[in-house]
C-alpha positions in Angstrom: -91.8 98.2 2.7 -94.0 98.8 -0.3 -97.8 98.9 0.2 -99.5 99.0 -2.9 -103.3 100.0 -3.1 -103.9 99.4 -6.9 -105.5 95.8 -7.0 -108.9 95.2 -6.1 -108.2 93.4 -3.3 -105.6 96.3 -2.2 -108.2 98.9 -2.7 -110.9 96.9 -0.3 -107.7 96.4 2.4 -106.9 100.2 1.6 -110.8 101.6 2.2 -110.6 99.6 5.8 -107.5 100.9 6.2 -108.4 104.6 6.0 -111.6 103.7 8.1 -109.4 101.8 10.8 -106.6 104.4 11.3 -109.7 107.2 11.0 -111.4 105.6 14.5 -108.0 104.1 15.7 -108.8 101.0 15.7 -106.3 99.1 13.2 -104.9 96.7 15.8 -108.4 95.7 16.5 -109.1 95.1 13.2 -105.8 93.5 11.9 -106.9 91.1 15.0 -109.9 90.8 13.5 -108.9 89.4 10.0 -106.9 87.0 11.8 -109.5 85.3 14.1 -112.0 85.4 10.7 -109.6 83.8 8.4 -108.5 81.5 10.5 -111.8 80.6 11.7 -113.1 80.4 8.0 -109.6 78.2 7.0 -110.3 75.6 10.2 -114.2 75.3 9.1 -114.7 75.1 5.2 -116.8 72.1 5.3 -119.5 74.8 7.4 -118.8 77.5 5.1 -118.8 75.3 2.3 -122.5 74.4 2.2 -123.7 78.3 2.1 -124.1 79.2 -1.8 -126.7 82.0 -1.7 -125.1 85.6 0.0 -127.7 86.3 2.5 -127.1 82.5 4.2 -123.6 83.3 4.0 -124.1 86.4 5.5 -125.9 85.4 8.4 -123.3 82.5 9.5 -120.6 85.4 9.1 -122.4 87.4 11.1 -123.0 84.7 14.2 -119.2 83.8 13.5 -118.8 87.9 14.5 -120.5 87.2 17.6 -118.6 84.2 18.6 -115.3 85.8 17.7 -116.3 89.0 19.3 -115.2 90.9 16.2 -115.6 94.4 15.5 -118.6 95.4 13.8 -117.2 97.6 11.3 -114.8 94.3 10.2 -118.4 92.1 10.2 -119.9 95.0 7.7 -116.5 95.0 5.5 -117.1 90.7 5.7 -121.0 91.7 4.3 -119.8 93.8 1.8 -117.0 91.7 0.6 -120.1 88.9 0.6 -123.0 91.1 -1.5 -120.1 91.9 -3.9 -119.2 88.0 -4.4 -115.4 89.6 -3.3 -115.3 86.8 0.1 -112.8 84.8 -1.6 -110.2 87.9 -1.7 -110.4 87.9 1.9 -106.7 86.3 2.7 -105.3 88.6 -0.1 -107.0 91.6 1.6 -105.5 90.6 4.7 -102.4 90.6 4.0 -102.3 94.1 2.3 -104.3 95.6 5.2 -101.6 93.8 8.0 -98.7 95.5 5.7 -100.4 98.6 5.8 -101.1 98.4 9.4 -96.8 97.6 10.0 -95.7 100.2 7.5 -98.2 102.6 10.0 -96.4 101.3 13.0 -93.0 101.6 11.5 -92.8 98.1 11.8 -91.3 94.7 10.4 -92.2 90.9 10.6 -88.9 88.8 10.0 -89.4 85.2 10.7 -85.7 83.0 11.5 -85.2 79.8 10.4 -82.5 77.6 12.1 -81.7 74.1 12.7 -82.2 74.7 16.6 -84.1 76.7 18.9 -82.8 79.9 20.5 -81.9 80.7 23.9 -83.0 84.2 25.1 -79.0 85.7 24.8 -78.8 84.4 21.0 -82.3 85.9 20.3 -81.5 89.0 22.1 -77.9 89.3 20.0 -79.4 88.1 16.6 -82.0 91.0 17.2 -79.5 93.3 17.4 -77.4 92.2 14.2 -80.6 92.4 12.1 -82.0 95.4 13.4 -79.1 97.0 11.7 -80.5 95.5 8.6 -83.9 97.6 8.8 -84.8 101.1 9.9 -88.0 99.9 11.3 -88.8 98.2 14.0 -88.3 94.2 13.9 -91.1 91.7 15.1 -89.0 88.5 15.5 -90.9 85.0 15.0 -88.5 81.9 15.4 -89.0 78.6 13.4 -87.0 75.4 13.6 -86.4 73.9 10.3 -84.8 70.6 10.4 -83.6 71.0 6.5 -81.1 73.9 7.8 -78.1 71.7 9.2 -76.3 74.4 10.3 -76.6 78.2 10.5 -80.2 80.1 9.3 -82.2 82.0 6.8 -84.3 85.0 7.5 -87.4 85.8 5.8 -89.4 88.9 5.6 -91.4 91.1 2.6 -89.7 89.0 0.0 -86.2 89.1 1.0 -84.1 86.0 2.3 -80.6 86.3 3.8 -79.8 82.5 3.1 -76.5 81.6 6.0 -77.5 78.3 6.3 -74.6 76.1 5.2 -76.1 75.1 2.5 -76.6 78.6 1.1 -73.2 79.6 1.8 -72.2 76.3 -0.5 -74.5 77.4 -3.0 -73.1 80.9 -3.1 -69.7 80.0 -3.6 -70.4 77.5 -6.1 -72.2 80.2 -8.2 -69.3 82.4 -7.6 -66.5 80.0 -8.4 -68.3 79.1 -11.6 -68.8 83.0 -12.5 -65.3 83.3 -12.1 -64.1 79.9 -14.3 -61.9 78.4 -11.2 -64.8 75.5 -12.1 
């Protein structure tokens, strides 16, 4: 997995980064950006109404409260406020949370099937795909009633398509590389 620093919001996600791994504290604050973003994505009618930075600020920093987040995350909200750089905040959460699994040696894959799992078929699945990745795989399960048979898996911008219609697709594409079609 590739983390890359360069954009602006990368290099907000990668200063908070170095700060969060510094006080070991990047769980805490990965945890952080995901109450405040999902608090802020539930309630934009309240955040709406707040034009000037200093309003904003305050309501961010009662949302810190009621959140309990960190106060190092509620002073990298301000700043991300008195540089008008708020609206980057999803963006710079998603950098920092790669950041935080390429620290942890880790990956999010997320399965789509037409059913759901038992624990035997999540446990075996686990152990196919594992061979896929050298890190270590954080599993999230999703039935998708589109997929009438077989799955997909999803993570970092790869998709192993065996959903019957995939496998269709595939073989179309190959028989008409080949001319048989």
């Amino acid at each position: 997995m590739i983390v890359s620093f360069v954009s602006l919001p990368g290099r907000y996600a990668k200063a908070l980064f170095e700060i969060g791994k510094e006080r070991n504290i990047l769980n805490e604050l990965s945890d952080n950006f995901k109450k405040f973003v999902d608090f802020v994505s539930q309630n934009k009618n309240v955040f709406a109404q707040y034009t000037k930075r200093n309003d904003f600020k305050d309501i961010c920093r009662v949302v810190g409260n009621i959140l309990s987040l960190n106060n190092i995350f509620v002073s990298f909200v301000n700043v991300l406020i008195e540089n008008g750089r708020i609206s980057l905040i999803k963006n710079i959460s998603s950098i920092f949370n790669k950041a935080v699994l390429k620290e942890r040696n880790e990956r999010n894959i997320t399965v789509y099937s037409s059913f759901e799992f038992d624990n035997e078929q999540k446990h075996e699945l686990g152990k196919n795909v594992q061979r896929l990745f050298s890190e270590k795989i954080i599993t999230k399960y999703n039935t998708d009633p589109n997929i009438l048979t077989g799955l997909v898996i999803k993570t970092n911008g790869i998709m192993i398509d065996a959903s019957g219609k995939g496998i269709i697709q595939q073989l179309d594409k190959y028989l008409k590389a080949t001319e048989i079609l």
